[in-house]
N, C-alpha and C positions, 0 to 999 in steps of 0.2 A: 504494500500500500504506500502511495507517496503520501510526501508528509501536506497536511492540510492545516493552513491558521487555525489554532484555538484558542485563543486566549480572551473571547469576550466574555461576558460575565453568565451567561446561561452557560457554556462551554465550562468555563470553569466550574461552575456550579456542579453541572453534571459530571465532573471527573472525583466529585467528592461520593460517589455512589460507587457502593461495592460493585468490584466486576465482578464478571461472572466465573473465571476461575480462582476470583482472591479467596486465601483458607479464611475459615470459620475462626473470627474473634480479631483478625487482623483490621487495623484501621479503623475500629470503633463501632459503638453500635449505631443501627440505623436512626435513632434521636439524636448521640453526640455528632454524627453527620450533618445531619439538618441543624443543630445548633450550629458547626463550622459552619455550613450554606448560609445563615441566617444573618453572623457575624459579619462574612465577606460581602454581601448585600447591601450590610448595614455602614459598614465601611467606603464601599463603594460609592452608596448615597451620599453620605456626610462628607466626601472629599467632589461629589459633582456640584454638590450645594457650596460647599466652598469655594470653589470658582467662578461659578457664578457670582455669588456674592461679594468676594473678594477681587476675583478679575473682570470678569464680563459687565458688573454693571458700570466700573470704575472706567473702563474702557468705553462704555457707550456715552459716558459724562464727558470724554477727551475728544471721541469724535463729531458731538453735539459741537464742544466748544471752536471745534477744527473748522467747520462747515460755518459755523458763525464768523466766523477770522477767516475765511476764504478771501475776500476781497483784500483783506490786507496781505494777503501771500500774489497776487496777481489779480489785476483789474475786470480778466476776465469769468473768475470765480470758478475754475475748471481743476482745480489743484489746490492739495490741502496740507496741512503742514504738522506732524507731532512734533516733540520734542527728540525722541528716540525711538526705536522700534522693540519687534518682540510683542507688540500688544495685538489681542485681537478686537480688528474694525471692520474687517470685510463686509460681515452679516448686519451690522451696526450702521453702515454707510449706505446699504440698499435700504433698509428701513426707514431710519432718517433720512433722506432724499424723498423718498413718499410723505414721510408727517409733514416736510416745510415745502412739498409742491415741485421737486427740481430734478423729478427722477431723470438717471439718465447724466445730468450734468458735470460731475466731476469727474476727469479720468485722468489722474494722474495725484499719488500721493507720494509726499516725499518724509521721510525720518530716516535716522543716524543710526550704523547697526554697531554690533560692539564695539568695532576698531576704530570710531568715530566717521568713518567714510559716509557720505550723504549718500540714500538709495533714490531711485524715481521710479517708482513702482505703476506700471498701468492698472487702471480698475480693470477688472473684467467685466463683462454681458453676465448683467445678474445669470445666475442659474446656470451657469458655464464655469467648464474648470479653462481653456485654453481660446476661449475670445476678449478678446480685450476692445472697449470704448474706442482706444486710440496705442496704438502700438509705439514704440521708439520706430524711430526712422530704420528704417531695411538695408539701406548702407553701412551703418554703424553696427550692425548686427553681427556677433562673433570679435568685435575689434575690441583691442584695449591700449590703454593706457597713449604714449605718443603717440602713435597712430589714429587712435579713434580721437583725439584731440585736432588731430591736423584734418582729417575727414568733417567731424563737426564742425570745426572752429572754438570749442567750446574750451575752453582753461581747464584744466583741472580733471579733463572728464579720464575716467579710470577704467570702464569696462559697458557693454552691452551683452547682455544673455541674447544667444542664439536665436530664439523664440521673439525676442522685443520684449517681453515683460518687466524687465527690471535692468535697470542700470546705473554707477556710481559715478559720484563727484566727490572732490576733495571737497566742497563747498556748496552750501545751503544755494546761493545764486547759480553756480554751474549745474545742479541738477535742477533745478527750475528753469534754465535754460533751457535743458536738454528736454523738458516736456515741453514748454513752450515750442520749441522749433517745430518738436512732434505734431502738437495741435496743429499750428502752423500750416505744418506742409499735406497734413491729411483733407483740410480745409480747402486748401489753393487745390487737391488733386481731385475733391468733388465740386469742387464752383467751376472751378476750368478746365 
């Protein structure tokens, strides 16, 4: 048999049930079972609540404040700005976009990942893992550092992913550049 993922919580669950050739008294009786099932359950909950509560609502107050502060990251309110990354806004940013009426309008978010390097991250097409609003430019794609500098024009710019989803600047304005251009030129290739 090849090996299959198990490790979600019913999978787990049910690996705490006696197999069918474990000897008689090994592994506990069938209550102290169900107590272990019940504990790990209960575990499970208390750390999904935890993040929620701890991260996801705190994250959904950052990108409230983001999407309010839009215009002050760029005039034309298409691009949002954290402080740093790591947090989750994806789900938080299609949502919000609906309550304040602008679905659809921001595609392109910028935050700092560990090394401090500035990201410019495309939104995706709600409900898509690999459409994006507005991609990085196609040229810059695969290129880094001098190179994709002299290609863009952009100072500081450090890399493009293959795909266009994501790519770095030494600096909070080079990578708002780098979406801007993007808006930019996807604009000029459906007007003209």
């Amino acid at each position: 048999m090849r090996y299959r993922e198990g490790t979600g919580l019913s999978q787990r669950v049910k690996l705490l049930n006696k197999r069918w050739n474990e000897p008689e008294g090994q592994g506990g009786t069938e209550d102290e079972r169900f107590e272990q099932a019940s504990a790990m359950c209960g575990e499970d909950f208390l750390r999904q609540l935890d993040y929620i509560v701890e991260s996801e609502m705190e994250a959904r107050d950052y990108v409230e404040m983001a999407i309010g502060k839009r215009f002050e990251v760029d005039s034309s309110g298409e691009i949002i700005s954290f402080a740093n990354g790591g947090m989750p806004w994806k789900s938080h940013l299609y949502d919000l976009e609906k309550k304040h009426g602008i679905d659809g309008v921001i595609k392109f978010v910028l935050y700092t990942d560990q090394s401090g390097m500035w990201r410019v991250q495309a939104v995706t097409v709600e409900k898509t893992l690999f459409s994006n609003r507005v991609s990085l430019e196609a040229d810059w794609r695969g290129v880094r550092d001098a190179e994709l500098a002299g290609k863009s024009g952009i100072a500081g710019s450090k890399f493009v992913h293959a795909s266009g989803f994501i790519g770095g600047n030494e600096s909070l304005e080079g990578a708002k550049q780098m979406a801007l251009a993007s808006i930019k030129n996807k604009k000029n290739h459906f007007e003209g």
